[in-house]
C-alpha positions in Angstrom: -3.2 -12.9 -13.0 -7.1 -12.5 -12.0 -8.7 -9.8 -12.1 -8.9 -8.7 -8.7 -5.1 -8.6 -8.4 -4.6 -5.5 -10.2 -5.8 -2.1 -9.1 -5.3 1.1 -10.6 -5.6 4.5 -8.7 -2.6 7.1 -8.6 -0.3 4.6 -8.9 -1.1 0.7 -10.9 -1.6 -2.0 -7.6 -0.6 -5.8 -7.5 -2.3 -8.3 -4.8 0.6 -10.3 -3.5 0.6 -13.4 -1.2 2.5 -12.6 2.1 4.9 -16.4 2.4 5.7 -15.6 5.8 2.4 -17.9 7.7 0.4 -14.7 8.0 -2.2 -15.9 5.7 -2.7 -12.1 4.2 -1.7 -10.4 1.2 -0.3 -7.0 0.6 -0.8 -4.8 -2.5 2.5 -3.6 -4.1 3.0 -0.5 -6.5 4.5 -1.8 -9.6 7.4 -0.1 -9.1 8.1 -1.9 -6.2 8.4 1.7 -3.4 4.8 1.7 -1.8 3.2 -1.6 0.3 -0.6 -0.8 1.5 -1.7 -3.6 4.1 -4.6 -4.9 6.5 -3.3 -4.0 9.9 -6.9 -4.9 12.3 -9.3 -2.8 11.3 -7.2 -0.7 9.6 -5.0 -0.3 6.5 -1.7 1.0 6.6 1.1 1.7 4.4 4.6 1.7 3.6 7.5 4.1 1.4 10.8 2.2 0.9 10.0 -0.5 3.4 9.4 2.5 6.1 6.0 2.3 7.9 4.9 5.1 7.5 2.7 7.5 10.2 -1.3 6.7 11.0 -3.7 4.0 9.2 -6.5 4.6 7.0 -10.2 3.4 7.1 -10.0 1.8 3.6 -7.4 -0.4 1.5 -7.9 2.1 -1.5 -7.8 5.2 1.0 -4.1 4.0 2.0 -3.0 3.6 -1.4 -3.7 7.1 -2.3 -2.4 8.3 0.8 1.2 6.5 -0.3 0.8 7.4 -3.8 0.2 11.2 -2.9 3.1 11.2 0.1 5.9 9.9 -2.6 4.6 12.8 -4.3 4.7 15.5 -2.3 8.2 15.9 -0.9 7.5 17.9 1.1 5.5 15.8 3.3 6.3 14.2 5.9 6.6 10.1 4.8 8.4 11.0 1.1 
């Protein structure tokens, strides 16, 4: 694993290659619920394979924003 595949914020982050001829990669939490993803300009994010509501202006900004919703159940996306 490099370096750059690994990020840690709320939640520990791992840079995986999309097989599916998109050409992108997504970043998985390491317990496998949250996917945060390039979507345009944007970033966007997923709970249990669920899309979940509005995008984000940053790749990091998106995985907070799914590592605080699992969090908060109270919210709408946990």
């Amino acid at each position: 694993m490099k370096r750059d595949d690994e990020f840690r914020s709320i939640d520990t982050w791992r840079r995986v290659w999309v097989g599916d001829n998109s050409g992108r990669y997504e970043w998985r939490s390491t317990g496998g619920r949250l996917k945060a993803y390039r979507d345009g300009s944007s970033y966007r994010y997923e709970i249990d394979g669920r899309s979940a509501s509005g995008s984000e202006r940053t790749l990091r900004a998106a995985m907070e924003a799914a590592s605080l919703a699992v969090r908060n159940p109270a919210g709408a996306d946990a």
